[in-house]
C-alpha positions in Angstrom: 140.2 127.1 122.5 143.9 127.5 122.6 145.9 127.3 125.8 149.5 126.1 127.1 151.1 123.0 128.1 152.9 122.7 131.2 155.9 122.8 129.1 155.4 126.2 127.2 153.9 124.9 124.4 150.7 125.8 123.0 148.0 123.8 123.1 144.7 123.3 121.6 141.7 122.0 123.5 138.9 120.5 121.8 135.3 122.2 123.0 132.6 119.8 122.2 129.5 121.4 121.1 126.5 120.9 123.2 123.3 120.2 120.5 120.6 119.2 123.3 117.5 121.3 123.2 114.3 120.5 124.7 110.3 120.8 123.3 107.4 120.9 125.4 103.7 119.0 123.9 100.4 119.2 125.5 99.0 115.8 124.8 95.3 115.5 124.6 93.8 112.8 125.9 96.2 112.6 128.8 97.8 109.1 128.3 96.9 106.9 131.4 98.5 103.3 132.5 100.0 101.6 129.2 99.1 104.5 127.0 101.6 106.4 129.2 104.1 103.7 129.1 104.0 103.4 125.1 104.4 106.9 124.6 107.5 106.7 126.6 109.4 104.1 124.8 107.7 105.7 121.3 109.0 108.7 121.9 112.2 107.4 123.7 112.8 104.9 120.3 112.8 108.1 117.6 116.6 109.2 116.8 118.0 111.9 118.4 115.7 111.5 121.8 118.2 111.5 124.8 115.2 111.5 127.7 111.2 112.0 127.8 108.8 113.3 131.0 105.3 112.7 130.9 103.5 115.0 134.0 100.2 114.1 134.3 97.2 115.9 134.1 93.9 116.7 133.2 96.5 117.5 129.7 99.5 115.9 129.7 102.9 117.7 129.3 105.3 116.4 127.7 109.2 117.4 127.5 111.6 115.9 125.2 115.1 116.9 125.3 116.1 116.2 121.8 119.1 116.6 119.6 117.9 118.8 116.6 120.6 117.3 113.9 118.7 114.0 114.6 114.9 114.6 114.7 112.4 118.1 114.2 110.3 119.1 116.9 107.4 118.5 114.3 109.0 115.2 114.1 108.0 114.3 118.0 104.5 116.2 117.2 103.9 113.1 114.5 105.0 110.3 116.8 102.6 111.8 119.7 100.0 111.6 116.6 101.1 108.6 115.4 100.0 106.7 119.3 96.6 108.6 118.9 97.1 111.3 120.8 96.5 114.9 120.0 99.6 117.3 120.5 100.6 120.3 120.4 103.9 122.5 120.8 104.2 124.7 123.4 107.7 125.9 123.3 110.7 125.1 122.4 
């Protein structure tokens, strides 16, 4: 974006590019106690992941807000898999 100084002079203004998006997984069984706790800090480890919610449920839901440069949406589906859960994407 282009703009000017106080002085008359132009100026360029750096506009940083926002690359946060989000993914929603029902996880089946819902995690309870320290299944809930390791999903967290699984989920919360894998590159790209800037935060994780776990609502509770008779299914969990699950939201990940994600950068999508760094990790796939099918790449959070596999590390729900990988603590032996089921998942599945509900939206992005």
């Amino acid at each position: 974006m282009f703009g000017q100084g106080e002085d008359g002079e132009k100026t360029m203004q750096a506009i940083q590019e926002t690359t946060q998006t989000d993914v929603v997984v029902r996880v089946q069984p819902a995690p309870e106690g320290g299944e809930r706790e390791q999903l967290h800090r699984a989920l919360s480890a894998q590159p790209g992941v800037s935060r994780v919610q776990i609502h509770a449920g008779a299914d969990a839901l699950v939201i990940v807000d994600f950068d999508p440069r760094a990790i796939s949406p099918l790449g959070i589906l596999r590390c729900v898999h990988a603590q032996g859960h089921l998942g599945r994407l509900l939206g992005l």
